[in-house]
N, C-alpha and C positions, 0 to 999 in steps of 0.2 A: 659533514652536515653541520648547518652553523647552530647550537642552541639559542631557544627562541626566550629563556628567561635571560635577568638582568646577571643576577648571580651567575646562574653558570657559563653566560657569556664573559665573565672578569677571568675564571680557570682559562675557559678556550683560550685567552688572550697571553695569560702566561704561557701556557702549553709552547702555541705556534708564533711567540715575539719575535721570532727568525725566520718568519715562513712568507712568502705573498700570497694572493692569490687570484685568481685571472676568469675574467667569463669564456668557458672552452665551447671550441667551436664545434667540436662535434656532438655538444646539447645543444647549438643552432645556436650560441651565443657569437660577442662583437670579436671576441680575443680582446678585450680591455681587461684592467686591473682593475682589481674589486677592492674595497675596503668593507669594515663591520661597523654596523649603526648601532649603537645600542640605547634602549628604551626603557621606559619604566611604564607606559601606559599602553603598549600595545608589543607585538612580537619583533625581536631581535631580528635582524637580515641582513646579506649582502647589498651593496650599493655600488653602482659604478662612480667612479671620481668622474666630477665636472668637466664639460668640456673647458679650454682654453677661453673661449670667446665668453664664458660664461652663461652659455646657453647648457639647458638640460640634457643630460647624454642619451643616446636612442640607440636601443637595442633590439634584435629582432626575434629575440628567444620568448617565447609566449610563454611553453609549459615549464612550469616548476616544481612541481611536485617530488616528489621521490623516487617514480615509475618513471621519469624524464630519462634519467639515466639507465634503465635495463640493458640496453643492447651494449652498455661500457661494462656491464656487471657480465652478463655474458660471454662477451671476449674475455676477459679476466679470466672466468672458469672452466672452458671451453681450451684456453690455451695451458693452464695448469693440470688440465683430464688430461689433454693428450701428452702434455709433456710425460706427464709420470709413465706414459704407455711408449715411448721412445718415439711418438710423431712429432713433428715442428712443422705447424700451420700458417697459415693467410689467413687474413681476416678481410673482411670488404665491406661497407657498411651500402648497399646497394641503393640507389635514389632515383627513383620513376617518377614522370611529370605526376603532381598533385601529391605524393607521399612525403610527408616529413623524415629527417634524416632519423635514422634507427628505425624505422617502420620493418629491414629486412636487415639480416645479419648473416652474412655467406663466409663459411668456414671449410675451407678447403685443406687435404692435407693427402700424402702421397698415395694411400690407398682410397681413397672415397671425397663425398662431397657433403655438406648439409645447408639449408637453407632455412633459420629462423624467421618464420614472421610472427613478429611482437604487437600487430595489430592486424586492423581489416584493411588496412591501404592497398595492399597488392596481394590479389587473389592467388592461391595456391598453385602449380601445377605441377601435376602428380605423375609424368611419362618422362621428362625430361633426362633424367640420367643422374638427378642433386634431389635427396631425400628431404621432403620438407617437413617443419617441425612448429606445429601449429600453436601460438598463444590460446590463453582460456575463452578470449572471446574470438576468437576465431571457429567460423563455424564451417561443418563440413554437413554432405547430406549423408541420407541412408545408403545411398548406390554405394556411394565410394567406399565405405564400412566394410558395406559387402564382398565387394568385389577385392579388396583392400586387405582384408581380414584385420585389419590394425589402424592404426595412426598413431604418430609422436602428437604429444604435447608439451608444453614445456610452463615453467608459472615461477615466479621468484618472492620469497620469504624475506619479509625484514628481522631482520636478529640482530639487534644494537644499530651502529650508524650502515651496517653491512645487508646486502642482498644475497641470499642460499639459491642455490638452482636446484629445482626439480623437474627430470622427466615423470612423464606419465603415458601410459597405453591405454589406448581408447579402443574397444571393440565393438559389434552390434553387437546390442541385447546386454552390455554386460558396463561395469559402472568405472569408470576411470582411478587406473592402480598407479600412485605416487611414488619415485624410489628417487636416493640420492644419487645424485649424478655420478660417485664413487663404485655404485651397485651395476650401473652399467655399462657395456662392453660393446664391444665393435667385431662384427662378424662377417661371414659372406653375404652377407643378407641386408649387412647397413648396422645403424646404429639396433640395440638390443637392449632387452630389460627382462628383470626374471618373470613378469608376464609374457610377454613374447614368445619367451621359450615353450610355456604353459603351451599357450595357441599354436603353435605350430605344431608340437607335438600329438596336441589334440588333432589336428585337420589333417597331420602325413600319418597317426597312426592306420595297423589296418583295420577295417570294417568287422565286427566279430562273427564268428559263423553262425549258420542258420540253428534254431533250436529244431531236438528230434529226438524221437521217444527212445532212439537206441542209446541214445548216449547221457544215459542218464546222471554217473558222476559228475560231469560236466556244466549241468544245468543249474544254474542258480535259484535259489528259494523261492517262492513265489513272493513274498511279501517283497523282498530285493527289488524283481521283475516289477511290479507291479508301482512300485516308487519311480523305478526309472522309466516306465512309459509316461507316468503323468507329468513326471518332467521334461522328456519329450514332445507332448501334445502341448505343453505349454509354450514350450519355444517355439515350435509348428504356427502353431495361432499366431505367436509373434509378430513372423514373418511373412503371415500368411500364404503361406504354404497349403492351395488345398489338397494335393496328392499326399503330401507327408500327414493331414489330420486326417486322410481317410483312411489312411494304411494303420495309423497307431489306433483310430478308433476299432479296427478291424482286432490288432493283435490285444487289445482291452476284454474285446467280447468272448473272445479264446482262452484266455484267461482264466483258470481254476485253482482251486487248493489254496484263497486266502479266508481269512475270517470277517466272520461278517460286519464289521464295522469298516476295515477295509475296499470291501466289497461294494457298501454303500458310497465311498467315495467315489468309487471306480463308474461306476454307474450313474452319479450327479456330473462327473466331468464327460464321460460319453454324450450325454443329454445335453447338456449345452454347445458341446462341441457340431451335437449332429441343427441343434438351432443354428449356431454359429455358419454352418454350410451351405445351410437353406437362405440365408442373406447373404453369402455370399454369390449364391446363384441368383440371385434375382441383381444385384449389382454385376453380374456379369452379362445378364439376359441386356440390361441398361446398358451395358458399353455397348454391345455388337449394334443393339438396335439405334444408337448415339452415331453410329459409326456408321449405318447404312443411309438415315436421315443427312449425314454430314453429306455422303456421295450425292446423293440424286438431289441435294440442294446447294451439289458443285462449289463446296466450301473448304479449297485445300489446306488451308494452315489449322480447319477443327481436325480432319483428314489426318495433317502430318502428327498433329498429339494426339489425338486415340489411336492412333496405328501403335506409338510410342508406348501407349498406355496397355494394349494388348497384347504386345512383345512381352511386355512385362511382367501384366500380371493372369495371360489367358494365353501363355501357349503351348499347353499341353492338354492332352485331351479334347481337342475342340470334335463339335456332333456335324454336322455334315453343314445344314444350316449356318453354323457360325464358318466352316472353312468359306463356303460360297460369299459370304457378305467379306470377309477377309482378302478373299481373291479377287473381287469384284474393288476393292478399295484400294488395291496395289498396283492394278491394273492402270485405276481412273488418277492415282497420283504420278505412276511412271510415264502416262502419255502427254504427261504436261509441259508448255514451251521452257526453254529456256531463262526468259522472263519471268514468265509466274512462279516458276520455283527460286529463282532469286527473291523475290517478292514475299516467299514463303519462309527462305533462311533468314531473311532480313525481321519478318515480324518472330520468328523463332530466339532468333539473337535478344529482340526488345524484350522478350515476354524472360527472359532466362537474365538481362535484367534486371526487369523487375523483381524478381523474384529473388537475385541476388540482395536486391535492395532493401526489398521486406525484410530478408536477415537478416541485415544491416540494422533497421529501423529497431527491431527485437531486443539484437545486441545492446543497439542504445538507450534502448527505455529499460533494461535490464541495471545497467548504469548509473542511469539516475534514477531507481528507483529508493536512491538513498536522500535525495535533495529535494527540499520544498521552495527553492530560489533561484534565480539564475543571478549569478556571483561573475565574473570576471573570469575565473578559469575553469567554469564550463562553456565559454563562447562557444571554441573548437568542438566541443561532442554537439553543441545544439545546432550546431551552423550544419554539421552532417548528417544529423537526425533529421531537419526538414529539408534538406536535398533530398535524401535516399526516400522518404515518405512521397516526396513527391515523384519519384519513380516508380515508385512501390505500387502508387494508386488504390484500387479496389480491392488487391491482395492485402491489406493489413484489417485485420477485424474491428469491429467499432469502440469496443474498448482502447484497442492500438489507435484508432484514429480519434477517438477523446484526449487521449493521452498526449498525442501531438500535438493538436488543438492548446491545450495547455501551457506546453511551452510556445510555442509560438506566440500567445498572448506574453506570458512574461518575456521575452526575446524582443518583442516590440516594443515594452516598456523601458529598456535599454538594461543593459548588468548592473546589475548594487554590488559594490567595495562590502569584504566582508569584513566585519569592525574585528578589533584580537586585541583580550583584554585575559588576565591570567584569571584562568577556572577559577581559583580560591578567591577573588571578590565576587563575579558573579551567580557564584553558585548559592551567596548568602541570599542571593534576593528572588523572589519567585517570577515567571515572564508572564508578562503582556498578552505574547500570542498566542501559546501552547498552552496557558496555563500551568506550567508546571513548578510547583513545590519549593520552599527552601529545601535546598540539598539533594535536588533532583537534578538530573539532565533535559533537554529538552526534546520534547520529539516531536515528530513530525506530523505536519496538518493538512498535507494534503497528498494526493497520489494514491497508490496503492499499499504502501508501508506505513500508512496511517496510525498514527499511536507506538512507532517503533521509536528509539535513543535516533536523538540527531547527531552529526558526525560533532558540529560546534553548537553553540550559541545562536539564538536568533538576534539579529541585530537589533530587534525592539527590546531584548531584555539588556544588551550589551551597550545601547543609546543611555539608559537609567545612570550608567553607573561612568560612563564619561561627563556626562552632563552635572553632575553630580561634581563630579573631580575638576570640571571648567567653574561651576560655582564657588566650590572650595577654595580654590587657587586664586578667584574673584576678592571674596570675602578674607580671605589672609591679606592680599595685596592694599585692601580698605583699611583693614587691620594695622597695618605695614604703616600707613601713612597719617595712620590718627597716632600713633604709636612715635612718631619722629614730630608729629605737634605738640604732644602734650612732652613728650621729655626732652625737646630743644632747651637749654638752658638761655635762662632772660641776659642780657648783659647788664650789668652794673652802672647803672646813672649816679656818678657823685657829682658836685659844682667842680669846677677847677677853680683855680687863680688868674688873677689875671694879666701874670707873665705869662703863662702855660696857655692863655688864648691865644697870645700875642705870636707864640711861638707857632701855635699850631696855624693861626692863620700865613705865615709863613711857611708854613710847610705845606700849607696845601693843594697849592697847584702840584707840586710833587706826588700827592697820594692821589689826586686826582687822574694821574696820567699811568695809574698803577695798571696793570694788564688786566682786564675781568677775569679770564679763569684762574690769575688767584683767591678771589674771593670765592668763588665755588669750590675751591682746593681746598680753603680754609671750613668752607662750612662744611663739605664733608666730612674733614677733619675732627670737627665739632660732632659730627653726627656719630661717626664710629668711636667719640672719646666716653658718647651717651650711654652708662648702663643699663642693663636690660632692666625688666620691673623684678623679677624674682631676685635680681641681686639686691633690687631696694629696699623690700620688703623683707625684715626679718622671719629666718624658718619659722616661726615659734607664732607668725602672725598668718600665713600661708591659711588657713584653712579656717581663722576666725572668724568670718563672715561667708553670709548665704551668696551663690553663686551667679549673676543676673544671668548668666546666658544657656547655664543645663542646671541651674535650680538645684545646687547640692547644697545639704543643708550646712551648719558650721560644725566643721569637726569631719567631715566628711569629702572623698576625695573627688575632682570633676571626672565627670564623662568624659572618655574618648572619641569624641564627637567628629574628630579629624584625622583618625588612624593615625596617631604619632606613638609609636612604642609596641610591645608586642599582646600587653593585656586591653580588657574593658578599661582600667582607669586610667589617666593619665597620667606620666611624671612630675608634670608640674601642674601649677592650677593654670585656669584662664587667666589670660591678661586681663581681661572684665573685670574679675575678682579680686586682681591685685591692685590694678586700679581703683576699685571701692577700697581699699582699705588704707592705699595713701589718701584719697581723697577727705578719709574720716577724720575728726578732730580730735578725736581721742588719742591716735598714735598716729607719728609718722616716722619716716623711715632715717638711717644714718644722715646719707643726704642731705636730707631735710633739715634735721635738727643743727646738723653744724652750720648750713647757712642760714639760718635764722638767730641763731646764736650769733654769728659772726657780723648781721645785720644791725643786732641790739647793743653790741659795743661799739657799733660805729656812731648808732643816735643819742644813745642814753650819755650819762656823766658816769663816768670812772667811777666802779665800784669801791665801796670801805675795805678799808684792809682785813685778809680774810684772819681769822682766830686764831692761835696756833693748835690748839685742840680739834681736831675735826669731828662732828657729831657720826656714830654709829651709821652706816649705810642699812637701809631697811632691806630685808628680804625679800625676795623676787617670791610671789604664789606660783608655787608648782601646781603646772597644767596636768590635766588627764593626758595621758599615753595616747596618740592617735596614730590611725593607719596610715601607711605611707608607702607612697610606690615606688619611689628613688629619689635622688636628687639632684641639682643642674654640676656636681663634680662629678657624677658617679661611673663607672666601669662596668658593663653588663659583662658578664662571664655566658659562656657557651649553654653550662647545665639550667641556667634562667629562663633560656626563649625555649622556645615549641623549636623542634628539628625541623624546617621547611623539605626534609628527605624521606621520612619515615615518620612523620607528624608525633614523635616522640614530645610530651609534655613538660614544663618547666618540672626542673629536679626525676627527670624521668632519666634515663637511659637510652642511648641508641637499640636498633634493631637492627641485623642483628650481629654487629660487630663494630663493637666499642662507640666514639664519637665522630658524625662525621663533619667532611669540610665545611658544609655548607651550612650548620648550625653555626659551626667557629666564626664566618663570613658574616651570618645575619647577626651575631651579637655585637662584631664589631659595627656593623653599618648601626645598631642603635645605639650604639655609644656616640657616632659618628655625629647622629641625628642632636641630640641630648647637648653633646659641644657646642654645635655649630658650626 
């Protein structure tokens, strides 16, 4: 991973001075050669090199992120697990129309199979003979849980520039348990985790025997019993189970020899349980009678889902009434042509769907429920959030379908470029949109994570502080050019002679046919021969005068008004300031004095011969002591600046081991500054 500051992209650069590096094709890139850009006003990155033709180079790898690359981290660790276990695998990065490459990761090896999917591209399927191992957002239903007793999952940790693999076990009823990939092991049964083993052993143990007055050592405590029924009736309701909550309600009421507070519990969870049953029967009186309307108004495909729906959840126990409208429904579905039952799997198919799709849509608003913009590299999530919505239809609730509505609006407005500007300028100034704080993060205004940390910057507070830096860069370049007007030196008009015209007009066709850009060579020349004003200006005169452009008094040092250095003042004064103070008549600078000097002997008459006694030189008034931030020789040392690693202060100390590189880097880059 390339680092996105300035400084620590100069290490990476020493690091890898031997190394290329290539866009890979299996993150969907060109197989081109990358090179490193590196920046001061916005984030470090890879770049492809130009095409030949000098047209810009075109790549077809959209995602970049960090996540781009799982199914490479995967293989990596995948084939490291099983080495260490004496297997040697295949790897297959499998590709179905519409799936981007890594969506599936198939890891084959002499005893067994597995099948990663690292997104919702290609739906699971669970008979095949290859164990599948579901990403976080990949969703399963309740049946399969069930019927299933398990599922893998699998999720990847960033730990420095590196990706960690965890599986995880997902049951019904029960909450997804994380283990390192090292914890788990390969069985009869497929891959394994030490929940796994939990679960099985829990569903192959055997059933406990019945309780009975003979066998009294045997019998557990009643307070014991009485815990493990309510946990029982709980998971019962769960699953809605109403056989299982009538039987524990049964063995609750039998129930003696606990204490009365106990007791009372026992008797609030019966009482609700026996509410809980009573709606359930009237939700079940509603399917049958759902289900009889459906027949005699010869509506197969309501027919083929409530028949589904009382497999499921009505069929045991049925009273004579409910078999008759049951049999009566199976009847009117099995005499149906050929046609119409195609007609029936087909809207079955749609409806299973959509219904895929709504999960789909979940997943996705799940997603972004961290983003108040649509940016560039969420195209891909929002491009499939309003397909799957629009499959989804009537199945998404009207919050889901505000929520859609949303993005679609900003999808229409087209993506905004996210501006990348480093946190320690930004964070000095407070935003625009969120309102938030010097020294605050920004967060987010709208959706459902309203008022939570945004992941970046809103680009209205990150627009301040470019705009700001486009000004800056303005205003120096103004700077720049008033600055090579005023210190152009004048040339020297004396008369000649008038042989030396004579000559020169002789010479002049010759200088006349001289090349132009030696005269621009020449005034360059001139320009870089120009001292700067702080050389002009004696130290001693540096802070004499009030400052026209940040108004510091005399004696007093400028504002840092242009982030040059690491403190509030600056190292040297404004040029404004030094300028006032050549311009003044009371003092000017070495420069100055010698050619004005040298001016006066050229007009005046030859001075009287001097004395041989020279008079006493008068003494200079010593000035008051003033503050001083450095000076245009000076050498910043490492313990001077703030640690840009551990935000250690000037004369402070590292944390929390010794001094680090990147203090030593920033001292030198303001010595760097400071020279020129």
């Amino acid at each position: 991973m390339l680092p996105m500051e300035a400084i620590e992209l100069d290490a990476f650069r020493r690091v890898h001075a031997d190394d290329t590096f290539w866009c890979g094709t299996l993150l969907g890139g060109c197989g081109g050669q990358l090179t490193t850009k590196l920046y001061t006003d916005r984030a470090c990155h890879f770049a492809h090199h130009p095409d030949p033709d000098g047209l810009p180079h075109v790549c077809g790898r959209r995602s970049r992120g960090v996540d781009s690359a799982d199914h490479l981290y995967v293989r990596s660790a995948a084939a490291a697990w099983l080495a260490g276990r004496g297997e040697q695998a295949t790897f297959e990065y499998t590709c179905t129309e519409g799936a981007p490459i890594g969506s599936v990761v198939d890891v084959r090896w002499r005893h067994g199979a597995l099948r990663v999917h690292l997104d919702q591209a290609v739906t699971p399927v669970w008979d095949d003979g290859v164990e599948p191992v579901l990403g976080t957002m990949v969703p399963v239903d309740r049946d399969t849980l069930i019927r299933r007793w398990y599922v893998h999952r699998i999720r990847l940790n960033s730990v420095g520039t590196a990706r960690h693999v965890q599986i995880g076990t997902e049951a019904f009823a029960r909450p997804i348990e994380w283990f390192a990939l090292d914890e788990c092991e390969m069985t009869e049964r497929g891959l394994s985790t030490p929940a796994i083993e939990r679960i099985v052993q829990a569903r192959t143990a055997p059933r406990p025997s019945l309780w009975s007055p003979g066998k009294a050592r045997k019998v557990p405590e009643p307070e014991a019993r009485a815990q493990a029924l309510l946990r029982r009736l709980v998971y019962a309701r769960r699953i809605e189970s109403v056989p299982v909550v009538k039987q524990v309600c049964g063995d609750i009421e039998d129930l003696t020899g606990v204490d009365e507070e106990l007791q009372e519990q026992l008797e609030a969870a019966v009482r609700h349980a026996r509410i809980w049953l009573v709606e359930q029967d009237k939700a079940r009186r509603k399917l049958f009678d759902n289900l009889n309307r459906a027949v005699e108004q010869q509506k197969p495909g309501r027919v083929r889902r409530l028949l589904r729906r009382v497999n499921a959840t009505a069929s045991e126990d049925r009273t004579d009434a409910e078999l008759a409208v049951y049999e009566r429904a199976t009847t009117y579905f099995d005499s149906l042509d050929d046609l119409t039952r195609d007609a029936v799997e087909a809207e079955a198919d749609t409806e299973k769907e959509a219904h895929k799709a709504a999960a789909r849509v979940r997943s996705a608003l799940q997603r972004l429920r961290g983003y108040d913009a649509y940016t560039f590299n969420l195209r891909s999530q929002v491009e499939e959030l309003v397909r799957s919505a629009a499959l989804a239809g009537e199945l998404l609730t009207r919050g889901e379908a505000r929520r859609v509505e949303v993005w679609k609006k900003r999808a229409a407005k087209g993506p905004q470029e996210q501006l990348h500007v480093a946190r320690r300028s930004w964070i000095q100034r407070s935003c625009p949109r969120c309102n938030a704080e010097q020294g605050k993060d920004c967060v987010l205004v709208e959706g459902p994570n309203t008022g939570k940390p945004r992941k970046n910057a809103h680009n209205e507070r990150l627009q301040l502080i470019l705009d700001e830096r486009k000004a800056s860069q303005k205003m120096a370049r103004q700077q720049k050019k008033a600055r090579q007007e005023v210190e152009a030196p004048a040339e020297p008009m004396q008369p000649a002679p008038e042989a030396s015209e004579r000559e020169a007009s002789t010479r002049r066709p010759l200088q006349e046919r001289r090349p132009e850009p030696d005269r621009g060579q020449a005034h360059e020349a001139r320009m870089k021969a120009a001292a700067r004003l702080h050389h002009q200006v004696p130290r001693g005169d540096w802070y004499r005068m009030l400052c026209p452009r940040c108004h510091a008094g005399p004696g007093k040092l400028c504002e840092n008004d242009d982030r040059v250095g690491p403190s509030a003042k600056r190292q040297l004064p404004h040029d404004e300031r030094l300028r006032r103070v050549l311009q003044s008549g009371d003092r000017t600078g070495p420069g100055e004095q010698q050619k004005s000097a040298r001016d006066e002997r050229q007009h005046q008459a030859p001075p009287p011969a001097r004395p041989k006694t020279r008079p006493p030189r008068p003494r200079r008034r010593e000035r008051e002591p003033q503050e001083t931030a450095g000076s245009a020789a000076r050498t910043w040392h490492a313990k001077e600046v703030t640690c840009p690693k551990c935000q250690a202060g000037p004369n402070s100390p590292c944390t929390p081991h010794g001094l680090h590189q990147e203090r030593v880097e920033w001292a030198k880059e303001f010595t760097r500054k400071l020279w020129g």
